[in-house]
C-alpha positions as CSV (number, residue, x, y, z in Angstrom):
1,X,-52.0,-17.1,-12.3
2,X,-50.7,-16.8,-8.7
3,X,-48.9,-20.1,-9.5
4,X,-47.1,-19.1,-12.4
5,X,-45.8,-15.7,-10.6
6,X,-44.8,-17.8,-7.8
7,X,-43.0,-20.6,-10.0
8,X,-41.0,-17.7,-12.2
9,X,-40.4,-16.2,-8.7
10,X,-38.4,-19.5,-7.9
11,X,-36.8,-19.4,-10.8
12,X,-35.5,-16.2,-11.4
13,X,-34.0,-16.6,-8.0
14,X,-32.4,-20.3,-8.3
15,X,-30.8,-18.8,-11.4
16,X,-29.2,-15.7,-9.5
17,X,-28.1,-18.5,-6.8
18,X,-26.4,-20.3,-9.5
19,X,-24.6,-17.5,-11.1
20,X,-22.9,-16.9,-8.2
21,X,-22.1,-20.4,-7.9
22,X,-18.2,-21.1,-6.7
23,X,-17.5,-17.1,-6.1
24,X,-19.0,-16.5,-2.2
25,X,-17.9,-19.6,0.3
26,X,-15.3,-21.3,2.4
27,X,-11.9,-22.0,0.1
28,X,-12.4,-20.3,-2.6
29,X,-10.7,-16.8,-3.5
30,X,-14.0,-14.4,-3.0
31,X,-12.0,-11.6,-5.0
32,X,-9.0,-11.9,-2.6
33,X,-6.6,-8.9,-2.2
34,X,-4.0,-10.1,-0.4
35,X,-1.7,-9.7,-3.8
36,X,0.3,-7.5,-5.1
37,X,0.6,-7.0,-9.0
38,X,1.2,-4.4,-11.5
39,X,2.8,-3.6,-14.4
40,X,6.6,-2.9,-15.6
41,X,7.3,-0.4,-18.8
42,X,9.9,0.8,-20.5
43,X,10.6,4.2,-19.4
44,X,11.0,6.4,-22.1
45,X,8.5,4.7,-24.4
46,X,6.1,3.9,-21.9
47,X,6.1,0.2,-23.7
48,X,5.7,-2.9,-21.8
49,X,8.3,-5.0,-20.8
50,X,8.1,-8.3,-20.7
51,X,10.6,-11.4,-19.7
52,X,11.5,-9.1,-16.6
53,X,12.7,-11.1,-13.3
54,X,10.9,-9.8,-10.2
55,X,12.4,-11.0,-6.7
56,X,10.3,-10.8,-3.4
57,X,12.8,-10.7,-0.2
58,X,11.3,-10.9,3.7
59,X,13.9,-9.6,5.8
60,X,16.7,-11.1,3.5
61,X,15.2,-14.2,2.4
62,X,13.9,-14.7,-0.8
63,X,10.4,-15.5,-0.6
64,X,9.5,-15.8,-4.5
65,X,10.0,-14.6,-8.0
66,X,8.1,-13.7,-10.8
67,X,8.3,-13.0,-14.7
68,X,6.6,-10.1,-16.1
69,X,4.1,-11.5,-18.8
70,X,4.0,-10.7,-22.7
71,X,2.2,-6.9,-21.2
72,X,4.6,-6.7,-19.1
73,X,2.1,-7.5,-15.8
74,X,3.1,-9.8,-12.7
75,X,1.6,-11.3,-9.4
76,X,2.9,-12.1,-6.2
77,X,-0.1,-14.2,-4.9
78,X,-0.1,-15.5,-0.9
79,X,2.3,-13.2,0.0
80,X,3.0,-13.0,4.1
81,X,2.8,-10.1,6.0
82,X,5.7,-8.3,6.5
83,X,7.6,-5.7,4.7
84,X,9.5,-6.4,1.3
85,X,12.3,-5.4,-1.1
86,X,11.6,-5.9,-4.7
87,X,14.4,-6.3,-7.0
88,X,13.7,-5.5,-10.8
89,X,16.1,-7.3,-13.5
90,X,15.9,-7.6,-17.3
91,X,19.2,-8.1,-19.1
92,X,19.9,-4.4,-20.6
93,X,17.9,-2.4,-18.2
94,X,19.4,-1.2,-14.9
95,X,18.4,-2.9,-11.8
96,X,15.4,-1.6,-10.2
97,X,15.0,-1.7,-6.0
98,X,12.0,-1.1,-4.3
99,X,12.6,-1.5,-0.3
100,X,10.1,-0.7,2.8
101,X,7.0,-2.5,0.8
102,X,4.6,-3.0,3.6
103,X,2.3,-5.8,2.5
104,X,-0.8,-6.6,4.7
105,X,-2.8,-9.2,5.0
106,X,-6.3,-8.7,3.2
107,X,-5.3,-5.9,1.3
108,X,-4.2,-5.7,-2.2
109,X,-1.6,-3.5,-3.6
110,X,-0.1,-2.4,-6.8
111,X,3.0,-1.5,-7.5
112,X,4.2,-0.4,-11.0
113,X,7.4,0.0,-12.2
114,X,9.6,1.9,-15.0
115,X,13.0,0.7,-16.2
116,X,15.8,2.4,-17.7
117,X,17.9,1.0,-20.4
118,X,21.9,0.3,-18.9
119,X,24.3,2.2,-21.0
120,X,26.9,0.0,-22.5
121,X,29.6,1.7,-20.0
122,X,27.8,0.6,-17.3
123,X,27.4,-3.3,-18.0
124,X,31.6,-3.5,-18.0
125,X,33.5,-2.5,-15.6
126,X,36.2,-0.1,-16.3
127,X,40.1,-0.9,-17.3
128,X,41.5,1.9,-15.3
129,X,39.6,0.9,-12.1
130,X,42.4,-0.8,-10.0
131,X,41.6,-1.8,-6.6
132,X,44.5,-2.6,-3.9
């Protein structure tokens, strides 16, 4: 009796060992949260937006770009330190600017986003504007 308690003992806890199997350990992501994500809607109707072009700048250099997925979400994964300016694009929708994004290493952050649709007026400039 003591043997069988002692062998189901063993195995109750190899299979808890290997359940956890490739999540805990050197190189692997152990629930990392040194991303940032989130999501991008339209603003009135609260939809998702997808196909929208997210730029990450570190002190004026691009650093990386995204697309927003078919729910409109995105990832910036391995992100340095530092602090950010997000620029926001989708043809149609006025450009969205996020500056003074502090991003920190170890720690996760979300950042979500609406966009407003451009008015026709303001995709063309003007015939009357004259410049010297």
């Amino acid at each position: 009796m003591k043997t069988r308690i002692l062998l189901l003992t063993c195995i109750f806890l190899l299979g808890a060992i290997f359940a956890n199997a490739g999540t805990t350990g050197p190189g692997t992501d152990n629930g990392k949260k040194d991303d940032l994500n989130g999501s991008v809607v339209h603003a009135d109707t609260k939809k998702p937006l997808k196909d929208v072009s997210i730029t990450a700048f570190l002190t004026s250099k691009k650093e990386k770009v995204v697309i927003t997925d078919g729910s409109g979400n995105y990832t910036f994964d391995d992100l340095k330190a530092g602090t950010y300016k997000f620029v926001f694009e989708k043809d149609g929708y006025k450009k969205v600017t996020k500056e003074k994004v502090i991003v920190k290493v170890d720690e996760g952050f979300q950042l979500n986003i609406e966009m407003i649709e451009a008015d026709d007026f303001d995709l063309m400039p003007s015939p009357f504007h004259f410049s010297n």
